[in-house]
PASEBA-1860 file (N, C-alpha, C; in nm, 3 decimals):
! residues 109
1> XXXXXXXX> -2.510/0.228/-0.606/-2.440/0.210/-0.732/-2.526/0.267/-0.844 ~ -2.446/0.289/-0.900/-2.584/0.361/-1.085/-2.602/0.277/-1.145 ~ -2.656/0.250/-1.266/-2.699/0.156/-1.349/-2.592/0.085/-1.351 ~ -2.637/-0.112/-1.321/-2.542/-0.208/-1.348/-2.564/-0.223/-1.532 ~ -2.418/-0.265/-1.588/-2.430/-0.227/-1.744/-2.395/-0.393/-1.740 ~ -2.414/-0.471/-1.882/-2.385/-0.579/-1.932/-2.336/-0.538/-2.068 ~ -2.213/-0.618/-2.111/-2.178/-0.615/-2.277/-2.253/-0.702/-2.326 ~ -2.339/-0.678/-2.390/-2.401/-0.821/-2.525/-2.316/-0.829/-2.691
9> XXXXXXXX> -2.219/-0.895/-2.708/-2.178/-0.920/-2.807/-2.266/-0.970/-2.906 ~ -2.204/-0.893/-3.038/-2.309/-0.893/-3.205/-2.230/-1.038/-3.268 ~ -2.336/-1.158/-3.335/-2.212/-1.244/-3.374/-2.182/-1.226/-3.485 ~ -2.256/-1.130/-3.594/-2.251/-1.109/-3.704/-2.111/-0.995/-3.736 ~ -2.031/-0.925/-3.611/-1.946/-0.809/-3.619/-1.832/-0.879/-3.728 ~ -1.784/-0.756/-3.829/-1.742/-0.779/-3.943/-1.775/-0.851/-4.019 ~ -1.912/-0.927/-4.058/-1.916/-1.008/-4.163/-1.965/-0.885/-4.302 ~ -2.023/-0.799/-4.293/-2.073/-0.764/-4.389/-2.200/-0.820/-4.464
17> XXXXXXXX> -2.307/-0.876/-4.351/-2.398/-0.937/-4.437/-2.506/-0.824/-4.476 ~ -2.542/-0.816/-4.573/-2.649/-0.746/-4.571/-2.607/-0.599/-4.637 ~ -2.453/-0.587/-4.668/-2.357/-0.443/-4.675/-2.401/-0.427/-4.503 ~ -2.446/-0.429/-4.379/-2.423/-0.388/-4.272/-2.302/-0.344/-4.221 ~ -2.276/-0.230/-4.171/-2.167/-0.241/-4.055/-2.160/-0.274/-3.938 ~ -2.217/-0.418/-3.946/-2.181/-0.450/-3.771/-2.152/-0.415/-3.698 ~ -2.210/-0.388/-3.550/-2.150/-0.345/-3.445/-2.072/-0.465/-3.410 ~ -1.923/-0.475/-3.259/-1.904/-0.524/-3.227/-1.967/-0.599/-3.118
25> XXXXXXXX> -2.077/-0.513/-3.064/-2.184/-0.555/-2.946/-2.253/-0.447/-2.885 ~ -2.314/-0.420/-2.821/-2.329/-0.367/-2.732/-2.366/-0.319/-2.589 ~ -2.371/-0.258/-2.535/-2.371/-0.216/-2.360/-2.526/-0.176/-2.357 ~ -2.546/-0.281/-2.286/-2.685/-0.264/-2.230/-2.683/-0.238/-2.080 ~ -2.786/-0.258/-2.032/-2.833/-0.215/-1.881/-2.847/-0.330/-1.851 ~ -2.778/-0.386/-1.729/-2.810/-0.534/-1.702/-2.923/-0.601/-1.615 ~ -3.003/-0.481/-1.650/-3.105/-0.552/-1.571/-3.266/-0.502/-1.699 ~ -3.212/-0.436/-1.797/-3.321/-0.480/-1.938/-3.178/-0.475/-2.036
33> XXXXXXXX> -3.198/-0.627/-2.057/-3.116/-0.686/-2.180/-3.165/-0.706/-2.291 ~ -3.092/-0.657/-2.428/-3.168/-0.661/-2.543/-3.235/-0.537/-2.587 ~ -3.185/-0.447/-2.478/-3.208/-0.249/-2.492/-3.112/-0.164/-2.478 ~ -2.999/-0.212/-2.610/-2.897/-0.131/-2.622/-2.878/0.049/-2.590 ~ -2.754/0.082/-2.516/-2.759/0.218/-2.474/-2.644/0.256/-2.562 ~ -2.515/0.198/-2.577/-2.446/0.167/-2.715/-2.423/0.103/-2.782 ~ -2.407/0.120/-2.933/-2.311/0.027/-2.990/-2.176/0.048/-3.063 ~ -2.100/-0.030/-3.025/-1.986/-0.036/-3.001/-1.880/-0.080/-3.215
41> XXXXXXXX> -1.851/0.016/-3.205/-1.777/-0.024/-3.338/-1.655/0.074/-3.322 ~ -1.582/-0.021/-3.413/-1.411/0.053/-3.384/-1.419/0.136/-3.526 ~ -1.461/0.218/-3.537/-1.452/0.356/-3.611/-1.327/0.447/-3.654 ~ -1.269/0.457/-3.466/-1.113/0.485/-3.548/-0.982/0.409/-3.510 ~ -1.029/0.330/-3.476/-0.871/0.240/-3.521/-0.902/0.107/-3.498 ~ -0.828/0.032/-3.563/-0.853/-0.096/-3.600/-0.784/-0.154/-3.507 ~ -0.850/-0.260/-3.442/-0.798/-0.333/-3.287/-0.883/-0.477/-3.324 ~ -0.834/-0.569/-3.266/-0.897/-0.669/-3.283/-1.004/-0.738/-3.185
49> XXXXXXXX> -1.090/-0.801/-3.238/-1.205/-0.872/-3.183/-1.181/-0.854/-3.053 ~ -1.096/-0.966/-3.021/-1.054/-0.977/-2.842/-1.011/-0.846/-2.817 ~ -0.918/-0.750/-2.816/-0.862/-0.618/-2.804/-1.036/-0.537/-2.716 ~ -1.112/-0.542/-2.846/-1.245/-0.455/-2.840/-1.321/-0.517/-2.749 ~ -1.344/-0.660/-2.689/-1.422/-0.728/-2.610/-1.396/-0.682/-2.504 ~ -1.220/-0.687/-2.469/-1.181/-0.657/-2.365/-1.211/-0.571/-2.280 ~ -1.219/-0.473/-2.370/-1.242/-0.297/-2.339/-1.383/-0.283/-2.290 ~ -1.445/-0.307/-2.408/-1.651/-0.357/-2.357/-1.635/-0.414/-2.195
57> XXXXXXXX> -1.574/-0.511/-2.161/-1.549/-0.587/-2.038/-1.557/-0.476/-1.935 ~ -1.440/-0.425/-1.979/-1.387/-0.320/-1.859/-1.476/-0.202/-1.807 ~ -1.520/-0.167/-1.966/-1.613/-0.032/-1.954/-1.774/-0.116/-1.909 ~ -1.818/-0.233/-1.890/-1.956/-0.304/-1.787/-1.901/-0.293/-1.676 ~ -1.773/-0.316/-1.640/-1.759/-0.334/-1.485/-1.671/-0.194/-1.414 ~ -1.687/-0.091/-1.510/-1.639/0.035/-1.402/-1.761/0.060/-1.305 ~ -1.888/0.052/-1.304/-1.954/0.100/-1.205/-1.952/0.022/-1.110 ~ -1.917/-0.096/-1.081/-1.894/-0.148/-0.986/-1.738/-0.128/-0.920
65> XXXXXXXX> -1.690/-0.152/-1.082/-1.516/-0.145/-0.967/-1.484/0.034/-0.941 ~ -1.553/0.084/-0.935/-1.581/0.304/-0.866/-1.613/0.227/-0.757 ~ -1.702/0.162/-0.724/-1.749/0.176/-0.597/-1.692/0.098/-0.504 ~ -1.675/0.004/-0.548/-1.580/-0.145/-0.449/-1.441/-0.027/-0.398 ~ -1.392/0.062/-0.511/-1.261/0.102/-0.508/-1.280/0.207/-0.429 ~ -1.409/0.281/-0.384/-1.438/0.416/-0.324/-1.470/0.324/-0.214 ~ -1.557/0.237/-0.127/-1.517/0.209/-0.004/-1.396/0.096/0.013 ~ -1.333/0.060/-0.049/-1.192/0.012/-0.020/-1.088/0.165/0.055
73> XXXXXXXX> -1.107/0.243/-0.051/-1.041/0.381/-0.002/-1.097/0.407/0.143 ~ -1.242/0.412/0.176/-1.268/0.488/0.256/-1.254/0.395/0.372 ~ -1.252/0.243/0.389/-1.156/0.162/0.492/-1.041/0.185/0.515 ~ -0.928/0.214/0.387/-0.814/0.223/0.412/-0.768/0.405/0.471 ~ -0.888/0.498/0.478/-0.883/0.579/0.565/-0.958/0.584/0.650 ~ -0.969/0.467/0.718/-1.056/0.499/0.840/-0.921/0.400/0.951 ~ -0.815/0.388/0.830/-0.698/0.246/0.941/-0.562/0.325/0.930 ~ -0.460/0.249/0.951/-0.348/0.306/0.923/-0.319/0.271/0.777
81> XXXXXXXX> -0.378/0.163/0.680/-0.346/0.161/0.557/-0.299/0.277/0.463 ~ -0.371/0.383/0.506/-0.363/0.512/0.365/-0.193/0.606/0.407 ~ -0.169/0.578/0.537/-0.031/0.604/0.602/0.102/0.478/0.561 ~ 0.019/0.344/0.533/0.129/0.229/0.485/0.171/0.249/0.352 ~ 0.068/0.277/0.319/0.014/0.299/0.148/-0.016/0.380/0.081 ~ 0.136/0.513/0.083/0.038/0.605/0.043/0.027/0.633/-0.117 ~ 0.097/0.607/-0.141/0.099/0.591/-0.286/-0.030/0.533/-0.401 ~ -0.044/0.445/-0.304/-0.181/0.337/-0.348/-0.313/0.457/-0.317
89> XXXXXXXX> -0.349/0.429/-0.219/-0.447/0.518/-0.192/-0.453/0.675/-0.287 ~ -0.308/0.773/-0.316/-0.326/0.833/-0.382/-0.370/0.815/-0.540 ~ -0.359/0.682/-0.580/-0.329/0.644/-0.727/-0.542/0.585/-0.731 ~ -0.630/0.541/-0.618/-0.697/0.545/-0.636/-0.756/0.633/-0.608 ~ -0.727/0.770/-0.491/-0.807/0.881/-0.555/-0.831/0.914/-0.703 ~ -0.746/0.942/-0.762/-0.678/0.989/-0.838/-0.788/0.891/-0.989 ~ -0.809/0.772/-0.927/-0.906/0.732/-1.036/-1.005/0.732/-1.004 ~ -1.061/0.780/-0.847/-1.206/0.805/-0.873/-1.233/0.924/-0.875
97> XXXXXXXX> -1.115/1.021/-0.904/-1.189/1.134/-0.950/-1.162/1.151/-1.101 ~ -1.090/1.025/-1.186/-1.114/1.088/-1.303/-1.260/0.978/-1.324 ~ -1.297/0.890/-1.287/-1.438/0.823/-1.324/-1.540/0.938/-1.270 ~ -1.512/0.981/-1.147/-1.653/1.048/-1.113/-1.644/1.234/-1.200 ~ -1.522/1.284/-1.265/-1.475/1.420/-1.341/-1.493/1.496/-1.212 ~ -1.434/1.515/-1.119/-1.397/1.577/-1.008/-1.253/1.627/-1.034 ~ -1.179/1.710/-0.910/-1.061/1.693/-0.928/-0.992/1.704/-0.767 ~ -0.909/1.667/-0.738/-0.794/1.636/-0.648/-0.737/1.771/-0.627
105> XXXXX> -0.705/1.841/-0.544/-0.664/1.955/-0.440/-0.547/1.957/-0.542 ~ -0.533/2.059/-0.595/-0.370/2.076/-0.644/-0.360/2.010/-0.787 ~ -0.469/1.934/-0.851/-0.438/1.843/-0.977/-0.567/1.856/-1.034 ~ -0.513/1.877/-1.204/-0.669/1.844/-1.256/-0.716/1.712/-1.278 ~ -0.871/1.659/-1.271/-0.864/1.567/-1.300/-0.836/1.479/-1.408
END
């Protein structure tokens, strides 16, 4: 797996203390916390607190869910699953080659 990431949420995001522009948090490396790699502010469009957490959420746990989802694939072609399912199996190629910027025989990624 590549670097495991953690979101650390800012509690100060939108207060304006200080004139600061608060970040909403940011994405660290979860294994040195407190050594931000981004920070996270909604710059162009306005979404709310939870909206933006959410997203932070999702974007800590793609390197794990690429990989859970790349040998899930590569079980479900080693069975008859990817023949039950083909649709499925195509819909997660299809996202691990846009996480890894590859592309799919016939499609860009």
């Amino acid at each position: 797996m590549k670097v495991p990431l953690k979101f650390e949420p800012h509690n100060l995001y939108r207060t304006g203390v200080c004139g600061e522009d608060w970040p909403l948090g940011y994405i660290s490396r979860a294994d040195v916390p407190g050594r931000p790699i981004f920070a996270l502010h909604d710059v162009l469009d306005e979404q709310s607190k939870d909206e933006l957490t959410e997203l932070a959420l999702c974007f800590t746990a793609a390197p794990e869910l690429l990989e859970a989802l790349s040998s899930l694939l590569a079980v479900a072609e080693m069975t008859t699953f990817s023949d039950q399912y083909p649709a499925e199996c195509e819909a997660a190629r299809a996202a691990i080659a846009k996480a890894t910027g590859t592309q799919i025989e016939g499609r860009a990624a």
